[in-house]
N, C-alpha and C positions, 0 to 999 in steps of 0.2 A: 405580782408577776403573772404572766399571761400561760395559761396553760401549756403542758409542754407535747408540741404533738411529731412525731419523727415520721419517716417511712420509709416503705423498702420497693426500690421502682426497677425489678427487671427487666429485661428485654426479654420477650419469649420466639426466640431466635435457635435453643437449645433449654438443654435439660437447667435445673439447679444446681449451680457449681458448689464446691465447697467453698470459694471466694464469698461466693454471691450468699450460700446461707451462712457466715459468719457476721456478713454485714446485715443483715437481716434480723440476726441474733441481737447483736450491739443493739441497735434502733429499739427492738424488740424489751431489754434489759433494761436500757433508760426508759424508756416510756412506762414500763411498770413501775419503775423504781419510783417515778415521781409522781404516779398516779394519772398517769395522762393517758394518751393514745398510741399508736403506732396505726399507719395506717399503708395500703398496699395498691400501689399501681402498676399496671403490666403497658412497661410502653412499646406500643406495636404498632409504630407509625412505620419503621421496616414492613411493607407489605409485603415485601416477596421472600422474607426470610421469617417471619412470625408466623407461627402453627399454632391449632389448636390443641395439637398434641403437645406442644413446650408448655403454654399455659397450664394445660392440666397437672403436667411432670410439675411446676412451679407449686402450684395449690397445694397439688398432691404430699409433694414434698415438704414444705412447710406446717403442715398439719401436723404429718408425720413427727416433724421436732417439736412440737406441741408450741409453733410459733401464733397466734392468732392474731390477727389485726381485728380492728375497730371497723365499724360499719359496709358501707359496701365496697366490693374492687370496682376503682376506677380503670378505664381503659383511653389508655393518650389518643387513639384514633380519634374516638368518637367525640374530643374535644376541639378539630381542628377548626370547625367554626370558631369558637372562641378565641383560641390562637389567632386566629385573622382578625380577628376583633381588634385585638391589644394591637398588633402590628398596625391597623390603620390608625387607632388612635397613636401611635408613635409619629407615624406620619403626619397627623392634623397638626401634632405640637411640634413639629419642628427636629425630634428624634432621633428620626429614622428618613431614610429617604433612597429613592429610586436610583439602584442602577443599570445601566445599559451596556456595562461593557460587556464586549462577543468571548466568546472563547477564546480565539486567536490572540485577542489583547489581555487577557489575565494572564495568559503563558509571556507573552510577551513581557509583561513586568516579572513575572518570576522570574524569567531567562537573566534581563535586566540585573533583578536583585544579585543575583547568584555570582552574575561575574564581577558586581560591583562588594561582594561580603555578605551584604544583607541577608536577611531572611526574607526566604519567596513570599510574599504575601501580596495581596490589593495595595494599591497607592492612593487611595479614596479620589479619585480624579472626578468624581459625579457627587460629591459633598455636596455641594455648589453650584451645579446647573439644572436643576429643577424649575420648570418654567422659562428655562432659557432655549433659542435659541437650536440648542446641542440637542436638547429633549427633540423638542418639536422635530427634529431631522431621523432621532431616533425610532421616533413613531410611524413619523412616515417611511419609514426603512422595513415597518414590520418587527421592531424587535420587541422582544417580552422582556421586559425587566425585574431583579429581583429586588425585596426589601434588605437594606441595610440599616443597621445600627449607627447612630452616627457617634459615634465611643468618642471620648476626651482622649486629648493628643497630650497634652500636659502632664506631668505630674506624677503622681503614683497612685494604684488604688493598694491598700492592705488589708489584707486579710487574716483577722485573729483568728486562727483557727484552732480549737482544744486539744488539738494533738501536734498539730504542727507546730506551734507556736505564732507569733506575727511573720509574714510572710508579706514582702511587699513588689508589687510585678512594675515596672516602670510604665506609663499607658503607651509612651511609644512604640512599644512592641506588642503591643494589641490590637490587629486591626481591628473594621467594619465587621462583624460579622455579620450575617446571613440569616435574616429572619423568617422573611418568606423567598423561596424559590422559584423562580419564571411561570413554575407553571400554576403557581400561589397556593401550594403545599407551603406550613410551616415548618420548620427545622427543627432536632434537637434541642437546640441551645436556647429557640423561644416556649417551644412546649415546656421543655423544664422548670424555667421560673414561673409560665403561668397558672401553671397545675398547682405546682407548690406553694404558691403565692392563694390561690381561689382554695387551695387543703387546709390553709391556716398552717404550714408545716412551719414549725418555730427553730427546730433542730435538723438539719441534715447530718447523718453520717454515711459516708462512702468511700469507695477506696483512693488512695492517693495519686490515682492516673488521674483524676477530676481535677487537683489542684487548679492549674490552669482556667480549668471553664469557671471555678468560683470566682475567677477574678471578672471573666468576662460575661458571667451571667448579673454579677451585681451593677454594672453599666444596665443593665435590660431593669434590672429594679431600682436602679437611681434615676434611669429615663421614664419612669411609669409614678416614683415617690410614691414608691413602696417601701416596704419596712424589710431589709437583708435579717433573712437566718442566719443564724448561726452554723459557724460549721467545723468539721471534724471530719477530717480526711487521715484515713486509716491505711499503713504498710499493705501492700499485697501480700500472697503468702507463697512463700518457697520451697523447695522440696528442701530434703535433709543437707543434701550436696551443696545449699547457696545457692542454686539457679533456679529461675523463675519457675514457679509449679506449671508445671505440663502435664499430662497425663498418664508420662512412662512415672512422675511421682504421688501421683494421688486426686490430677485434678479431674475427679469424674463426677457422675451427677449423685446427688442425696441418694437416690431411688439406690445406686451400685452399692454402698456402705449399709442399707439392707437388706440386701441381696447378700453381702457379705458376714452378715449376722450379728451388725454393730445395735446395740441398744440406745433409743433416741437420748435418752437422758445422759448415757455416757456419751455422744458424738455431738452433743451442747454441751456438756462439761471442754469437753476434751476443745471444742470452740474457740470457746468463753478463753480458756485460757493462751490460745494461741494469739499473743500480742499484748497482752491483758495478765495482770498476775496483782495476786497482794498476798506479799511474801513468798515465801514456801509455803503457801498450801494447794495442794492438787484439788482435792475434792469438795467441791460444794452439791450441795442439793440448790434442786432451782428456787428456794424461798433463799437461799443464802445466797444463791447469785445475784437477783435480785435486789438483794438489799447491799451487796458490796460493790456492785460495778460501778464504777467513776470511769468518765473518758481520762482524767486526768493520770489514769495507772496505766492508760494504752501506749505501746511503746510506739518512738519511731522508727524502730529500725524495722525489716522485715521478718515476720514469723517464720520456723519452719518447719514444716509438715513432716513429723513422726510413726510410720504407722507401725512400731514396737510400742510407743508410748501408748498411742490411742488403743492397740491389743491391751498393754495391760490397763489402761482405768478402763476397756468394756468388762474385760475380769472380773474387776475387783467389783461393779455394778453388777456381776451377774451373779457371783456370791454371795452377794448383800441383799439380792430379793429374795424373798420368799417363796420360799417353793411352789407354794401356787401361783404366785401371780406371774412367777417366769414361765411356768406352764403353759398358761392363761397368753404370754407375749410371745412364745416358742409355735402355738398351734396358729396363732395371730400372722406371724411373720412365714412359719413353715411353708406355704406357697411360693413364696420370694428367694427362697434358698435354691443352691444347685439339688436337683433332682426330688426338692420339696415338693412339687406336685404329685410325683408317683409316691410317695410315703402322705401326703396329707389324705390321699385316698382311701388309705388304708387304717389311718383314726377311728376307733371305734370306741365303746365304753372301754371296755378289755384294754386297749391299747392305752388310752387316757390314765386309766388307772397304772395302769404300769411304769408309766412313763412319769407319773404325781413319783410315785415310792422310788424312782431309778432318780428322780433331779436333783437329790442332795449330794449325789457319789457321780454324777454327770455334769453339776457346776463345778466341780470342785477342780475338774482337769481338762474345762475348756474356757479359751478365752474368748470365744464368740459363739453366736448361735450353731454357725455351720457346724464347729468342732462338736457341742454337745449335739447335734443333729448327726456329727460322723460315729459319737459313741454311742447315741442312742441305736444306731444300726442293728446292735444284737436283737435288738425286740422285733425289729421287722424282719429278720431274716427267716427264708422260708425253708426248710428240712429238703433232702442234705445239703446241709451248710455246704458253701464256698469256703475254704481256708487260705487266706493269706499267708504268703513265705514265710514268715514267719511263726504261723501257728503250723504249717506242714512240718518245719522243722521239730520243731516239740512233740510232734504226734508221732512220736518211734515208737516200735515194739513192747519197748519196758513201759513207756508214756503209758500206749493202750493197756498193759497189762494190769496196771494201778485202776484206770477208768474200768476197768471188766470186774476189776474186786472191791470197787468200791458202788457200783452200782446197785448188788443187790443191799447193801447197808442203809443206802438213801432210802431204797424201795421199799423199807422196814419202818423207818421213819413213821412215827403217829401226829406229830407237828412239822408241818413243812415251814422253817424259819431260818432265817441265817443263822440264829445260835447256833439249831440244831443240829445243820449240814455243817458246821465248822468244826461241830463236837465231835461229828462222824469222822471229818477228815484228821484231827488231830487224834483221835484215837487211833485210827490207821498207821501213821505216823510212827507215834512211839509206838506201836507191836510189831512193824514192819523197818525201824530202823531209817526208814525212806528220810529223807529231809524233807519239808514240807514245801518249798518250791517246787521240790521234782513232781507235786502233786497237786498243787495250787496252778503250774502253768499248765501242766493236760486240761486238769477242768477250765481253764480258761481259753484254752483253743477250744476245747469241745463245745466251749455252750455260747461262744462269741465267733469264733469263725477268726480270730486276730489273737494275736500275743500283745496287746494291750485292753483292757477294760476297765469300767469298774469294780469295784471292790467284788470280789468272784460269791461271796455268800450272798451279798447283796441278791448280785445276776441271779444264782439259784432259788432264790428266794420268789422273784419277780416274775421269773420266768413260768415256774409255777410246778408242780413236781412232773406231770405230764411230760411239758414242753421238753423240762430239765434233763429227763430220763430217757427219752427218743433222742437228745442231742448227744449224749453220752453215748449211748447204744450203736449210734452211726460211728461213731466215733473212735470205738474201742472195736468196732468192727475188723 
């Protein structure tokens, strides 16, 4: 069997959708699996809508999901000599061939078809007059002509496809298409095959708006006797409501879902399984994805996009790291986050270390970067704290009264530890009758600025007895 090689051919037109890195993924999945390639084309024959900025966002992005292709990125532009290549040889063999109809006459059969049922399309009326005649009048008129295909009228073509099943398009309903354009620019639908065909690409996977072109790209590789890929045209993906994913449900680019403070390995989990499942099971590591994905478990119908699901498996991923090394992916990402730039500023040893000792009690009650980057706020906040509505309510008279008499007990303190301050506080406690809420939430408005935290001996602990002692003192003020 012949190596297996896939790829992933955006258009950099825009950012990386989540469409676009799922299929990306897939390609990405087989081609490990089987030990082959996956390789990556940015096709940017759109000149006036491909940026270098979308390219980047593409790169960028994929990295990011730890997708890597195989050897260089091709770019379809810079293949359009060759494209013209194929197309003339289509012409020498008989193929393909010139048309001259004007604009006014294509609308003209559209209009045609429309009131007769048909589908608007070409009537291939220039099959057939090449060297006739019609030509020679057309030349001397001045017109430019473009290349067509000269596609089989007969029959059927079928396409196995691994997810779709056999799929078979009648050819009648296929016209001419379009190889080279007047102005002898290639199209789409010839750069596609010839890329993929010169890639060695053995496998495509793509989304199932494609279906159609794979019927009419394979006429471009039975007029060439070339060898048809294989193909695997995959469900688009839908927001939760059933309707096509748009943007009010999730369809933004890779680059927004770290911004958002998703972890790469959970939003390729969370992928993977969008359309794709074996059994009940949620969670794969990417050695286990790897080795279980089959086209053949991709569903047909359409996925659809959950962002409660995908919150909770980045959770559960962000529990499961290790505290360093989500550290290590927290200080990595913290730029990208809302208002991470003014906080990544302020990273220091001091702060790193505080932040290592706060992530076991800071994973534990966020499901993405941003939440643990909202809890981690007590470390950065500067003296006198801001208090949130809810920590203003807690800070009443009696609140403060408890914080004034448990201050100098801390300040006695010879181990500053969270045993110790807990020991302090539940000693207080039982001599003072208090319930220990009434005295766990003052400390935790006072030394966080919020009526939610981590674990309040933790904070005391981390903060450091100083820190700890000035935020109380404000506070009990």
């Amino acid at each position: 069997m012949s190596e297996m090689i896939t790829r992933f051919a955006p258009s950099p037109t825009g950012y990386l959708h989540i469409g676009g890195a799922r299929t990306a993924l897939f390609n990405w999945l087989l081609a490990r699996q089987q030990g082959g390639k996956m390789l990556l084309r940015i096709e940017d024959t759109d000149r006036e809508r491909s940026t270098d900025a979308a390219i980047a966002a593409i790169i960028d992005g994929m990295q990011w999901l730890g997708l890597t292709w195989d050897g260089d990125t091709i770019y379809q532009f810079a293949r359009a000599d060759r494209h013209r290549e194929v197309a003339e040889a289509m012409l020498a063999k008989g193929a393909a061939y010139k048309c001259y109809a004007s604009a006014q006459e294509l609308e003209a059969m559209r209009d045609l078809a429309r009131k007769e049922g048909r589908p608007p399309r070409y009537d291939g009326r220039w099959r057939e007059l090449g060297g006739t005649q019609a030509e020679a009048d057309a030349i001397a008129e001045g017109r430019k002509p473009v290349v067509r295909l000269k596609a089989p009228r007969e029959g059927e073509t079928v396409i196995q496809d691994k997810v779709q099943g056999e799929v078979r398009f009648p050819n009648k309903d296929l016209d001419d298409l379009i190889l080279l354009r007047s102005d002898g620019t290639p199209t789409y639908m010839l750069a596609v095959v010839v890329d993929d065909h010169d890639m060695g690409v053995t496998q495509i996977i793509r989304g199932d708006d494609h279906l159609t072109n794979a019927a009419r790209q394979t006429h471009i590789y039975q007029a060439m006797g070339w060898d048809v890929p294989a193909f695997a045209h995959i469900p688009l993906i839908h927001g939760a409501d059933g309707a096509k994913l748009s943007k009010r449900h999730g369809a933004l680019g890779v680059d927004a879902y770290r911004a958002m403070g998703y972890l790469p390995e959970a939003l390729r989990n969370y992928l993977a399984r969008l359309g794709w499942s074996q059994g009940d099971r949620e969670f794969f590591s990417t050695p286990d994805l790897i080795e279980a994905f089959s086209l053949d478990q991709v569903h047909r119908s359409p996925a659809r996009f959950d962002y409660a699901k995908l919150e909770n498996m980045n959770g559960h991923y962000m529990r499961a790291t290790p505290d360093e090394a989500l550290l290590a992916v927290f200080l990595e990402t913290l730029p990208y986050l809302p208002n991470g730039e003014t906080l990544s500023a302020q990273v220091d040893e001091t702060k790193t270390a505080q932040l290592l000792r706060s992530m076991a009690g800071l994973k534990e009650r966020a499901k993405t970067l941003v939440e643990l980057a909202d809890g981690a706020q007590f470390l950065f906040a500067q003296r006198p704290l801001t208090y949130d509505a809810k920590a203003t309510e807690i800070l009443k008279p009696e609140a403060k009264a408890h914080l004034a008499a448990l201050a100098p007990r801390f300040a006695a303190l010879a181990d500053w530890t969270a045993a110790a301050t807990e020991d302090v506080v539940r000693a207080y406690v039982a001599e003072t009758g208090a319930k220990l809420g009434q005295v766990a939430q003052p400390l935790r408005a006072a030394l966080t600025g919020r009526g939610t935290s981590p674990g309040i001996f933790d904070v005391i602990e981390v903060l450091g007895r100083d820190e700890a002692l000035g935020r109380i003192a404000d506070a009990a003020a």
